[in-house]
Backbone as CSV, one residue per row, in Angstrom:
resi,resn,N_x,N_y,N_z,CA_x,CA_y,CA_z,C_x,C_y,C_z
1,UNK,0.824,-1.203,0.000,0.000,0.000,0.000,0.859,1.254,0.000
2,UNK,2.238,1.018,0.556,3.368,2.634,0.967,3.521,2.586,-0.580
3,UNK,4.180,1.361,-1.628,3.957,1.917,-3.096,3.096,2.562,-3.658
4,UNK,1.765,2.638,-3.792,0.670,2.951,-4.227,0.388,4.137,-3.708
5,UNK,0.702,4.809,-2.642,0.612,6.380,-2.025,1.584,6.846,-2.464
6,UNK,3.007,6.329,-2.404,3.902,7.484,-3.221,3.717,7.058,-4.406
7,UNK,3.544,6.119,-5.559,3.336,6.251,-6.291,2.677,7.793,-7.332
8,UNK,1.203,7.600,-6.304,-0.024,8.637,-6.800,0.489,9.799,-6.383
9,UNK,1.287,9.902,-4.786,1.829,11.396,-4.995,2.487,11.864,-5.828
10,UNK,3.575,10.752,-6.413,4.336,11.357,-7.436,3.849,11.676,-8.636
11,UNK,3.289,11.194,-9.207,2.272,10.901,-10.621,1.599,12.076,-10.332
12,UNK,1.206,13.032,-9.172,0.306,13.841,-9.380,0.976,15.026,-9.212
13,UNK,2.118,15.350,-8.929,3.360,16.355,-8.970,3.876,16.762,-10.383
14,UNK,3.918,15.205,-11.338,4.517,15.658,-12.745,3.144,15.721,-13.401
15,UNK,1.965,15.306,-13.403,1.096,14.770,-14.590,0.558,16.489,-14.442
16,UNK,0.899,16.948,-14.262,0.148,18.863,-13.770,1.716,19.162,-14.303
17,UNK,2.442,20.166,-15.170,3.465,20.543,-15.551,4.181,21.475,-14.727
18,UNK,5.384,21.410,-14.240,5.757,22.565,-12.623,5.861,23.760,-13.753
19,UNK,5.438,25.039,-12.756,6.220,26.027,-13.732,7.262,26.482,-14.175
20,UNK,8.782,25.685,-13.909,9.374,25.804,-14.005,9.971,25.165,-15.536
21,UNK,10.497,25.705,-16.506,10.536,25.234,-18.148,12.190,25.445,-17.895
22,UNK,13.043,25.096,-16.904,14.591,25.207,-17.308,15.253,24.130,-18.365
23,UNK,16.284,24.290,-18.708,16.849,23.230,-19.872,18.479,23.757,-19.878
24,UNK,18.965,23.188,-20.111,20.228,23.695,-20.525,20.843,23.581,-22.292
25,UNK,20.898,24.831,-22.747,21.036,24.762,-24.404,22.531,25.305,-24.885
26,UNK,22.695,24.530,-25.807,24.083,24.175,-26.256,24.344,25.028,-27.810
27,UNK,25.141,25.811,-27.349,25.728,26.793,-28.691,27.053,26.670,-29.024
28,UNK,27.623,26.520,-30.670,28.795,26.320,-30.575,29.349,27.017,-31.727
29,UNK,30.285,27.373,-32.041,30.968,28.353,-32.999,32.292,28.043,-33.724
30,UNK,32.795,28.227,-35.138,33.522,28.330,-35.868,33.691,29.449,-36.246
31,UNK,35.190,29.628,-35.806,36.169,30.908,-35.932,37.126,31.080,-36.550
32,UNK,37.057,32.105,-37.517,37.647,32.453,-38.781,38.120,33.189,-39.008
33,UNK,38.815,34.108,-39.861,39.231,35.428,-40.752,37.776,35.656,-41.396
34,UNK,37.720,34.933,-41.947,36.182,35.170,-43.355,35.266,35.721,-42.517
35,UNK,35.204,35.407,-41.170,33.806,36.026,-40.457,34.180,37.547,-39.811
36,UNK,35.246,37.678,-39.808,35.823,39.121,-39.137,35.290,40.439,-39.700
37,UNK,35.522,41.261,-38.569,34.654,42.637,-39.113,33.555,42.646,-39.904
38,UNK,32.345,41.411,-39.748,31.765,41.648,-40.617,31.019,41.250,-41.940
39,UNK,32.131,40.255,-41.738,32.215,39.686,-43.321,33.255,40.060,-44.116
40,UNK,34.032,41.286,-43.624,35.210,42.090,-44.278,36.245,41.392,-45.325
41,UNK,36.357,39.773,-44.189,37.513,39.516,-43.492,38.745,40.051,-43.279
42,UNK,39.480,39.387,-43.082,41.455,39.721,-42.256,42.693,38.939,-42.975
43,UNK,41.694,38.211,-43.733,42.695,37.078,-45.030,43.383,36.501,-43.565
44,UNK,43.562,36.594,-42.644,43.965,35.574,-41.390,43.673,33.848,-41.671
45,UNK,44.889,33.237,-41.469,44.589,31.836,-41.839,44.521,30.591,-40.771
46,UNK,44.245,32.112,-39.230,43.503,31.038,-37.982,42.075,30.447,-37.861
47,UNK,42.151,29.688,-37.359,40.865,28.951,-37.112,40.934,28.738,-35.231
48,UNK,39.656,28.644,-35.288,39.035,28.454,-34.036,37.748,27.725,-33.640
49,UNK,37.458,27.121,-32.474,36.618,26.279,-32.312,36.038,27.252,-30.473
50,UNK,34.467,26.979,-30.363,33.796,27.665,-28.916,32.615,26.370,-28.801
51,UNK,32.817,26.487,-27.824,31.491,25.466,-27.153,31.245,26.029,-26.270
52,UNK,29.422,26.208,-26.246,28.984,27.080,-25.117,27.864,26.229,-24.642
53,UNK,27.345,26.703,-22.757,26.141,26.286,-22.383,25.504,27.212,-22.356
54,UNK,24.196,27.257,-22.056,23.152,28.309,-21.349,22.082,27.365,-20.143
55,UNK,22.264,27.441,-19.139,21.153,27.627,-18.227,20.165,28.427,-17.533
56,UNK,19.039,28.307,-18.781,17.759,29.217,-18.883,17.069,29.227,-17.087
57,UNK,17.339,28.110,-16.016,16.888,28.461,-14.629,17.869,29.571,-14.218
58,UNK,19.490,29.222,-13.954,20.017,30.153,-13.483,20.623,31.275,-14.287
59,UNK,20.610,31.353,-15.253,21.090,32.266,-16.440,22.644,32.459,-16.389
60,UNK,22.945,30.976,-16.098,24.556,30.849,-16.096,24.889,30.795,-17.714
61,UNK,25.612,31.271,-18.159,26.649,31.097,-19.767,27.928,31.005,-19.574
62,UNK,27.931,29.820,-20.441,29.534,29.020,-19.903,29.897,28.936,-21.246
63,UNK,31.964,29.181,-21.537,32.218,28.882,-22.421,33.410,28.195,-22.644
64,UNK,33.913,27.411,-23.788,35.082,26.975,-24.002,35.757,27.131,-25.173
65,UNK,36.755,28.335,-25.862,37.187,28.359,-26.459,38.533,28.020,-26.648
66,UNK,39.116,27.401,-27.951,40.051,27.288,-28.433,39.835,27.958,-29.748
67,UNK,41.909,28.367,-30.212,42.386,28.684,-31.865,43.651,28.251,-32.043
68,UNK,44.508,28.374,-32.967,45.360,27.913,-33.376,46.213,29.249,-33.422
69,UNK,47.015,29.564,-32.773,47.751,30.615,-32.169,48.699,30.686,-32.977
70,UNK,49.595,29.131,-34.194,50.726,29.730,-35.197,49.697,30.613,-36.317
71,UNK,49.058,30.716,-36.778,48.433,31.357,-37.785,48.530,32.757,-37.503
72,UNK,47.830,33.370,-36.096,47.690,34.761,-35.534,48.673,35.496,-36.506
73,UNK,48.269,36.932,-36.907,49.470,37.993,-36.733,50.150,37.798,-35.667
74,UNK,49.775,37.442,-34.883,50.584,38.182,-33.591,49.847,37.770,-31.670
75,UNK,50.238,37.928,-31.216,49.828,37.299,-29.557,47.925,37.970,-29.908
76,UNK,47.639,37.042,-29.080,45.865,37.837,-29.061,45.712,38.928,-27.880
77,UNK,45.446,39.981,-28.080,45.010,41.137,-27.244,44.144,41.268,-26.048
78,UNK,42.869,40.429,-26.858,41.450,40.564,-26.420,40.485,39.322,-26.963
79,UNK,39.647,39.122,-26.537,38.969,38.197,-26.573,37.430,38.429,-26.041
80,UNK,36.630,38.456,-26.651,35.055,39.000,-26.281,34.171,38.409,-26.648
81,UNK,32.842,38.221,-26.552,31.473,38.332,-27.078,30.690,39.484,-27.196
82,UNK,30.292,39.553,-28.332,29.759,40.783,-28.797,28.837,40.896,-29.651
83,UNK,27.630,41.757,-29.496,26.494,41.481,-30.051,25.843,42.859,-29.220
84,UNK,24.233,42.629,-30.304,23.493,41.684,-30.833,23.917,42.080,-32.114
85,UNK,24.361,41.224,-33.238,24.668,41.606,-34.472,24.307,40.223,-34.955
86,UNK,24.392,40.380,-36.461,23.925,39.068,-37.144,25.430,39.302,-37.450
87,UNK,25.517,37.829,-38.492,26.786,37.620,-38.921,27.540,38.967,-40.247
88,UNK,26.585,39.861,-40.573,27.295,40.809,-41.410,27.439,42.273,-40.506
89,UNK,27.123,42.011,-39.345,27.357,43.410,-38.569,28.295,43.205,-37.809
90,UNK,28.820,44.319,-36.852,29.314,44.494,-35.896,28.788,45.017,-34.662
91,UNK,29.302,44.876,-33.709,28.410,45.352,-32.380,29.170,45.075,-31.220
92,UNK,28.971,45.602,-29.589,29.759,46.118,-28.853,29.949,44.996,-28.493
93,UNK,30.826,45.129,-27.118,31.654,44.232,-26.476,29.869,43.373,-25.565
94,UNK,29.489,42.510,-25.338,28.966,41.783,-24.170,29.335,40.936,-22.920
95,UNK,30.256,40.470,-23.131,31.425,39.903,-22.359,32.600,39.656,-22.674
96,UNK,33.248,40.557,-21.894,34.705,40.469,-22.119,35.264,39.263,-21.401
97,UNK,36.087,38.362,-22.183,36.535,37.009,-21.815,38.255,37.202,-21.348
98,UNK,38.760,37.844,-22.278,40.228,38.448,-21.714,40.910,39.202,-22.060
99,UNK,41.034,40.372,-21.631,41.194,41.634,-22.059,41.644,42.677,-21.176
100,UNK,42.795,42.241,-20.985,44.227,43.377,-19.590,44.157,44.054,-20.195
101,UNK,44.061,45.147,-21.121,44.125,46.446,-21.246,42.879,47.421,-20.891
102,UNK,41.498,46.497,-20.992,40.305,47.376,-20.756,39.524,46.949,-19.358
103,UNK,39.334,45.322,-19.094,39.067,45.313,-17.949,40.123,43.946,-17.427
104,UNK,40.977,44.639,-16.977,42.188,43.641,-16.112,41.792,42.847,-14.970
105,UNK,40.604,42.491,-14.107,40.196,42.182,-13.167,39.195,41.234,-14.059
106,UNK,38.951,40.712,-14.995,38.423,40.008,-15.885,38.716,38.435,-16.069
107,UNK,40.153,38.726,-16.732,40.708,37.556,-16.918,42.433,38.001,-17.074
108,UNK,43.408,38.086,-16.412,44.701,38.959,-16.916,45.436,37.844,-17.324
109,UNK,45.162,36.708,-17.200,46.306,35.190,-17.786,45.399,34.827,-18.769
110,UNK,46.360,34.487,-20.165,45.255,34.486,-21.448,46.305,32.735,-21.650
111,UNK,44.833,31.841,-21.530,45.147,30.535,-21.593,44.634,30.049,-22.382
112,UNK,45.396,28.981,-23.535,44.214,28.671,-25.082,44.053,27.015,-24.160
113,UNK,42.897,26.626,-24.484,41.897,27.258,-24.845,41.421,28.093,-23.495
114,UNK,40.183,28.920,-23.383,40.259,30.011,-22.331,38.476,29.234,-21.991
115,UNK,38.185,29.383,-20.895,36.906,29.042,-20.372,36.875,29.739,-19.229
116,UNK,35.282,29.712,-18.951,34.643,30.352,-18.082,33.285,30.422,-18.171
117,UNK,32.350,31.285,-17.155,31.187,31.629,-17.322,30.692,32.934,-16.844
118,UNK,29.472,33.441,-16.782,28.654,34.674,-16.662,27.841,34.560,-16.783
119,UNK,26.708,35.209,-15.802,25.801,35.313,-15.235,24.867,36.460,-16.538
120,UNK,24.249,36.454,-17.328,23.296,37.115,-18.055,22.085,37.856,-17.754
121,UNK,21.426,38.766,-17.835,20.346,39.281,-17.494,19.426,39.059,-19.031
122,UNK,18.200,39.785,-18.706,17.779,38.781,-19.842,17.482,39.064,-21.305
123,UNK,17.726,40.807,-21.357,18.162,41.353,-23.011,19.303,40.349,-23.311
124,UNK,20.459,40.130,-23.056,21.371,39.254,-23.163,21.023,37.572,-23.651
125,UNK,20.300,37.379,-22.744,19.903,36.123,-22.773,19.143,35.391,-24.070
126,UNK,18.048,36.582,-24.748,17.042,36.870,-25.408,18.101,36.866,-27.244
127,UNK,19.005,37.842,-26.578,19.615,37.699,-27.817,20.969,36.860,-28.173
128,UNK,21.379,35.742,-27.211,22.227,34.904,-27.084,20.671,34.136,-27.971
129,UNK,20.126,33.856,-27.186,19.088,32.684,-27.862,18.622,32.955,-29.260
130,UNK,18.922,34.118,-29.786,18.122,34.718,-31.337,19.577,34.471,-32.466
131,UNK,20.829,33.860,-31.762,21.843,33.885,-31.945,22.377,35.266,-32.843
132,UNK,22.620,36.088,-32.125,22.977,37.764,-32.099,24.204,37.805,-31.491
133,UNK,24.926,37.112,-31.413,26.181,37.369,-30.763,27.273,36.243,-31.397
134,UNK,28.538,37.008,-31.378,30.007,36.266,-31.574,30.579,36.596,-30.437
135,UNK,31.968,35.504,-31.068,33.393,35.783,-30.444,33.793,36.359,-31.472
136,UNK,35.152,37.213,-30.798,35.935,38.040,-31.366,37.163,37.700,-30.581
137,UNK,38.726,37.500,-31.649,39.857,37.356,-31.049,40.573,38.083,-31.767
138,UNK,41.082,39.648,-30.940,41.759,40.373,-31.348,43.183,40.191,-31.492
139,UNK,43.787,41.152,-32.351,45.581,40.787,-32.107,45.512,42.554,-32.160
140,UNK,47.145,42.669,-32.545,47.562,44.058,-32.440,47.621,44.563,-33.609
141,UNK,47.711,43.721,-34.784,47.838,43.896,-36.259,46.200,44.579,-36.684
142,UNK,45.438,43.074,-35.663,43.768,43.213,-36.605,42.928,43.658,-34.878
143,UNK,43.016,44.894,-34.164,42.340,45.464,-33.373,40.527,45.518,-32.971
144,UNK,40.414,45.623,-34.346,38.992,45.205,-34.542,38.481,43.852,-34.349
145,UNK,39.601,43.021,-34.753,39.487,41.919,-34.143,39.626,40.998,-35.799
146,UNK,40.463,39.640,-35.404,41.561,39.367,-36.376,40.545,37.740,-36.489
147,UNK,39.905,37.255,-35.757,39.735,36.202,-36.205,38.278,36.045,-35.167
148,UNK,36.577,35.730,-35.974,35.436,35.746,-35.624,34.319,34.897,-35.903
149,UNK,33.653,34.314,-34.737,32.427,33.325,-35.116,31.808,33.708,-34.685
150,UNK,30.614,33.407,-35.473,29.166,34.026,-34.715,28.422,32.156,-34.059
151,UNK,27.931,32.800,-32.830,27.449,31.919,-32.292,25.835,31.243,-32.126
152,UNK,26.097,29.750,-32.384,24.685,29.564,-33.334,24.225,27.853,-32.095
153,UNK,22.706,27.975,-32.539,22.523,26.775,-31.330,21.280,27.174,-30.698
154,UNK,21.018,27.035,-30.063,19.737,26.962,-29.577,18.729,25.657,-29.481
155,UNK,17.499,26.474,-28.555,16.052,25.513,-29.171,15.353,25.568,-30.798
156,UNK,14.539,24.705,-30.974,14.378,24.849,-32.573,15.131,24.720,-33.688
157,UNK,16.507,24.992,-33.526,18.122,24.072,-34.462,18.190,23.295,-34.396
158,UNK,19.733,23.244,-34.296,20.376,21.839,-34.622,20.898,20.993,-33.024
159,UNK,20.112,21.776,-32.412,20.745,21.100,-31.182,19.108,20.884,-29.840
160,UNK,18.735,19.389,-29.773,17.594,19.313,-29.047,17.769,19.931,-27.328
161,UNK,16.548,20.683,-27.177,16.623,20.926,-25.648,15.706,19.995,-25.013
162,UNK,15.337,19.337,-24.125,14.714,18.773,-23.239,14.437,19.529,-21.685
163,UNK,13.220,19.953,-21.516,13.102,20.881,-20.513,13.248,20.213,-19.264
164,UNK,13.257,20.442,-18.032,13.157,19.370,-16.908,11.823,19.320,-16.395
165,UNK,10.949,19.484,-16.551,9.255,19.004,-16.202,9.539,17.572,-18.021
166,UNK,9.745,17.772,-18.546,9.599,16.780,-19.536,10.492,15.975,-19.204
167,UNK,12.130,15.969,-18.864,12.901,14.566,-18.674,12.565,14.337,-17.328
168,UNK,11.624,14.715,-16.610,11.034,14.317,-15.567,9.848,13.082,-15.201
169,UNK,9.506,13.736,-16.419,7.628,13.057,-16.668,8.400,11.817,-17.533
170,UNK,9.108,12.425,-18.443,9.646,10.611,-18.561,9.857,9.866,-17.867
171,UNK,11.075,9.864,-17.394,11.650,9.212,-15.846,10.606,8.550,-15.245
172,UNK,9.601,9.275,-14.754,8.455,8.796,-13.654,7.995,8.185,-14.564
173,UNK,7.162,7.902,-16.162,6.863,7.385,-17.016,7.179,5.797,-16.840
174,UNK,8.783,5.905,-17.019,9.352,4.616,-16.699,9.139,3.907,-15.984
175,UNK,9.461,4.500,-14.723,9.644,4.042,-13.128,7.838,3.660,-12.514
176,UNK,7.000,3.854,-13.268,5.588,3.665,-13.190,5.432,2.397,-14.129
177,UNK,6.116,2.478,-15.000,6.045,0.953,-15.795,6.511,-0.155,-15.083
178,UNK,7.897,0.002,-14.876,8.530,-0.697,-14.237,7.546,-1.286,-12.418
179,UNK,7.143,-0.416,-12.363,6.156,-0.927,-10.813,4.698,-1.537,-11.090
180,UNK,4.253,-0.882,-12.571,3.140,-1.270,-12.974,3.330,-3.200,-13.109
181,UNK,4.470,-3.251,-14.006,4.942,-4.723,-14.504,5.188,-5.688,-12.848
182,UNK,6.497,-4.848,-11.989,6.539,-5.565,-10.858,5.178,-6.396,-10.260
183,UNK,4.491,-5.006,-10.309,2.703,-5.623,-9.491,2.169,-6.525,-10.220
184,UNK,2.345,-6.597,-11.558,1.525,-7.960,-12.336,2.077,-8.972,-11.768
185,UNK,3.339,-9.427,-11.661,4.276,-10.175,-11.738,3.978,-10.637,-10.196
186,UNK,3.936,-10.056,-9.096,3.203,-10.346,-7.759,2.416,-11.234,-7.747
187,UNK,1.114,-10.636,-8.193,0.248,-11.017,-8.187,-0.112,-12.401,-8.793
């Protein structure tokens, strides 16, 4: 009978949807010359790779970039996200990732690949998700910034989100089968 009461409590917690719709969504980026300034490009013959999270409960944004540092003109300067721009614009700094000359209390040791995270408010958030934002990896040659991906991913792409009221209601889905079958099998 203690199965059959938590059972129904539980079943009646998910089968009603919580209001809570968090997920964690996965954005990732290819970094180039060709994408720099713009579309301009920098004829730069680095490449680069970013893998990002987003957690839509806590509005954490996490990232992991790597590039290939023999190609650079020259040592990298700066390092940012910047937006909201599509891939033929430009647009301001949004998070500065490492950048001792403008905000030194940031990141002042520039490590490839470079990771971290930040906390978003939710213009930010809104346009991280509309994918409106790049990286930018400056040098001293290309200031504007020498080598750029715009960052792409989301819900509705190429990358599935699963909310947690849904990998929830699965789970219990299961775990209700699995007790449903046990009890035949009893009996």
């Amino acid at each position: 009978m203690k199965i059959s009461k938590l059972f129904l409590s539980a079943a009646l917690i998910f089968i009603f949807p919580l209001t809570a719709n968090a997920a964690t969504i996965v954005f990732d980026s290819v970094i180039n010359g060709a994408q720099a300034n713009g579309g301009d490009r920098t004829r730069s013959a680095a490449v680069g790779n970013a893998a990002m999270t987003f957690d839509t409960e806590s509005m954490l944004f996490s990232w992991f970039i790597g590039w290939e540092d023999s190609n650079l003109s020259g040592p990298v300067t700066a390092i940012h996200f910047h937006g909201p721009a599509t891939a033929r614009e430009n647009a301001g700094v949004v998070i500065p990732v490492f950048d001792p000359g403008n905000f030194p209390a940031i990141d002042s040791t520039l490590t490839n690949p470079e990771f971290g995270s930040a906390m978003l408010i939710d213009d930010q958030a809104n346009d991280l998700m509309a994918n409106l934002w790049y990286i930018n990896i400056h040098t001293a040659e290309n200031p504007g910034g020498e080598i750029r991906g715009q960052v792409t991913g989301g819900p509705g792409l190429s990358n599935p989100v699963v909310p947690l009221p849904g990998a929830a209601w699965l789970f219990l889905s299961g775990i209700a089968g699995l007790l449903i079958v046990k009890r035949r099998n009893i009996a």
